[in-house]
C-alpha positions in Angstrom: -19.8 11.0 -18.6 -21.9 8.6 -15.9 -21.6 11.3 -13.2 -24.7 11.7 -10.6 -24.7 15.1 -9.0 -24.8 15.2 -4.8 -26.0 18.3 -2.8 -24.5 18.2 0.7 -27.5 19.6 2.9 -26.7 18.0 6.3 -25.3 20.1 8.2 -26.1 21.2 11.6 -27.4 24.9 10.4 -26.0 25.9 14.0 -24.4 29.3 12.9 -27.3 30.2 11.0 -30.1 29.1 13.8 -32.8 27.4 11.2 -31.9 25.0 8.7 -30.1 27.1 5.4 -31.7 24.4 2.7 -35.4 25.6 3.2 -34.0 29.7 2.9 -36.0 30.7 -0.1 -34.2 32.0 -2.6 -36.1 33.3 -6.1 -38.9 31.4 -5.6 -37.6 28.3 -4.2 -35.8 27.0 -1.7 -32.1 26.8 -1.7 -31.9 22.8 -1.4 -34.0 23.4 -5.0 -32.3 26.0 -6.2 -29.2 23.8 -5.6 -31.0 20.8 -7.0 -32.2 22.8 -10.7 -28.8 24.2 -10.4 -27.2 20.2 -11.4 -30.1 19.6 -13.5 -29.5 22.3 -15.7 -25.5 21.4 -15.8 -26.7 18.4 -17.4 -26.4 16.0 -14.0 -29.7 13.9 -14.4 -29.7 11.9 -10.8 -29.3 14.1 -7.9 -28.7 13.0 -4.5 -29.3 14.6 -1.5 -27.0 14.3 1.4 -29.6 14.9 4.0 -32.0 13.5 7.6 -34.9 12.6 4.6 -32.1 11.7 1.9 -29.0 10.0 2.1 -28.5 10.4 5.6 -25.0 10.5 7.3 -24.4 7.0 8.9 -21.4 8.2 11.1 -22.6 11.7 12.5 -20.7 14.8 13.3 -18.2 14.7 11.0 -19.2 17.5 8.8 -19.1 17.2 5.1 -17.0 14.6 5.0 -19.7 12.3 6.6 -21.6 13.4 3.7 -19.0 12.2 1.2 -18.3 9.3 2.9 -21.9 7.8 3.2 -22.6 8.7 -0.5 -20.0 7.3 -1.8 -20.7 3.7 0.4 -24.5 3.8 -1.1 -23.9 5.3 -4.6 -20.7 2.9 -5.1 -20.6 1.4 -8.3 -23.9 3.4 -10.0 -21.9 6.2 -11.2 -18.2 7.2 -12.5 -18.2 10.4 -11.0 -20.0 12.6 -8.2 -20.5 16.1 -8.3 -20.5 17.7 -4.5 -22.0 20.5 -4.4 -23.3 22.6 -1.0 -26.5 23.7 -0.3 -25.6 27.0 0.6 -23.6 28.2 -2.0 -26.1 29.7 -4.0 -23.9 32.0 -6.6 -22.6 29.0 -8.0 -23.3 29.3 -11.9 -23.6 26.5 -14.3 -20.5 27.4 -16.5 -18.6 26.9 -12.7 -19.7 23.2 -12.5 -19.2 22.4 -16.4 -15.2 23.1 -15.8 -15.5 20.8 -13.5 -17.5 18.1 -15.4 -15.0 18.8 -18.4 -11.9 18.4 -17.1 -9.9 15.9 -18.5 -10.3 12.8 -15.7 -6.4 12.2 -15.2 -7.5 12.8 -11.3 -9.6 11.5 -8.7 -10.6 15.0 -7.4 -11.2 18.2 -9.3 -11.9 21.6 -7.6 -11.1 25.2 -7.5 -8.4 27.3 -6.2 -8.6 28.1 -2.7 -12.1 26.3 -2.3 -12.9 23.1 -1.4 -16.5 22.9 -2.7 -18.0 22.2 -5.1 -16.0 19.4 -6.4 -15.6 16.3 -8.5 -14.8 13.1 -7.1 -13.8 10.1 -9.2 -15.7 6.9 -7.9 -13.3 4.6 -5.7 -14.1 1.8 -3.3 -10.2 3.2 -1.6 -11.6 6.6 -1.0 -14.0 5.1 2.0 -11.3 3.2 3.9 -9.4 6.8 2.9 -12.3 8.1 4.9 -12.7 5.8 7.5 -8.7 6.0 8.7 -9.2 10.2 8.8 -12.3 9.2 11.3 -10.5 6.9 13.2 -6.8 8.0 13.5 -7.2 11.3 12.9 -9.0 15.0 14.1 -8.8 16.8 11.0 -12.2 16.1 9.1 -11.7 18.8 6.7 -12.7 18.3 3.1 -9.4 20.0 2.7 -7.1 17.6 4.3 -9.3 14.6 2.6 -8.7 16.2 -0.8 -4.5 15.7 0.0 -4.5 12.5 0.3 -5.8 12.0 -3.6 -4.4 13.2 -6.7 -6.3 16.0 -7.3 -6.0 19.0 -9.6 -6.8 22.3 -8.7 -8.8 24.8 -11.2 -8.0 27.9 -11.4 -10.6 30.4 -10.1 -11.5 33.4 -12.0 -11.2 36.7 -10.2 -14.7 37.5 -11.7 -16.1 34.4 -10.6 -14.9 34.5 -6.8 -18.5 35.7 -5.8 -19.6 32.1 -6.9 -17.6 30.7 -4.1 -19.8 32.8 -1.1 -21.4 30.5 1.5 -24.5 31.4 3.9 -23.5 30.4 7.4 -25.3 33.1 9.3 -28.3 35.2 9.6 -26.5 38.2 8.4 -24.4 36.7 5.4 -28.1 35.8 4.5 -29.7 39.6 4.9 -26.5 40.3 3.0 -26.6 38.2 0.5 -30.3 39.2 -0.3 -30.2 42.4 -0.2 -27.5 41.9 -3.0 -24.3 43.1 -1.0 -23.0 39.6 -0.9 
């Protein structure tokens, strides 16, 4: 499978106060953490969605800014993209190989209830998709984009809900350290 794996890492960090990709977590950041995380799924080129990576070209429009400007400037280099965010750090490498395997009868794959991590199916029609949410619409969710493609949803293990927690604030992260996340 030609799939390239991104890790969207541009977010604001408002919630949390300091920017949640340089967290360390086990000995690394969590933007590396993230990163080893696809390398060891198998995903040889990573992307970043971030200021010093791919950087959004149309800003405040949350992840989907990230999606949208990675798929403009990895269009027609890969197949596939993995999303995956930076502050999901449970996420498990069995998690994103359901995703990778799954048969690729849709343009989106993701999980029950969860709108990251996910995998897109490479489509010049998903940035003017894009582009009409910007400009005729206020939703920005990666939820509402996700509707408007055939997508197929996963079902999520009750054992491996954890891998779905996100970091948004200084106490999910005490939390999540001290290992009551």
């Amino acid at each position: 499978m030609n799939i390239a794996g991104v890790i969207l890492a541009g977010g604001k960090s408002s919630r949390m106060g300091t920017d949640k990709s340089k967290l360390y977590y086990r000995d690394n950041t969590l933007l590396r953490h993230t990163e080893n995380l696809l390398k060891n799924t198998g995903i040889e080129n990573v992307y970043i969605n971030n200021e010093a990576g791919i950087s959004d070209e149309i800003k405040d429009k949350g992840p989907l800014g990230g999606v949208h400007t990675t798929l403009k400037e990895l269009q027609g280099k890969f197949d596939y993209l993995l999303y995956v965010p930076v502050d999901m750090p449970n996420l498990q490498v069995p998690l994103l190989q359901r995703l990778m395997d799954t048969p690729p009868n849709n343009d989106i794959v993701c999980f029950e209830n969860h709108t990251l991590p996910f995998r897109l199916k490479m489509n010049t029609k998903w940035i003017d998709v894009i582009e009409n949410i910007f400009n005729e619409e206020e939703d920005y969710s990666l939820k509402n984009f996700h509707k408007k493609l055939n997508f197929h949803a996963l079902p999520t293990n009750p054992l491996g809900v954890g891998s779905f927690a996100n970091i948004n604030t200084p106490d999910d992260w005490e939390k999540y350290t001290r290992g009551k996340s």
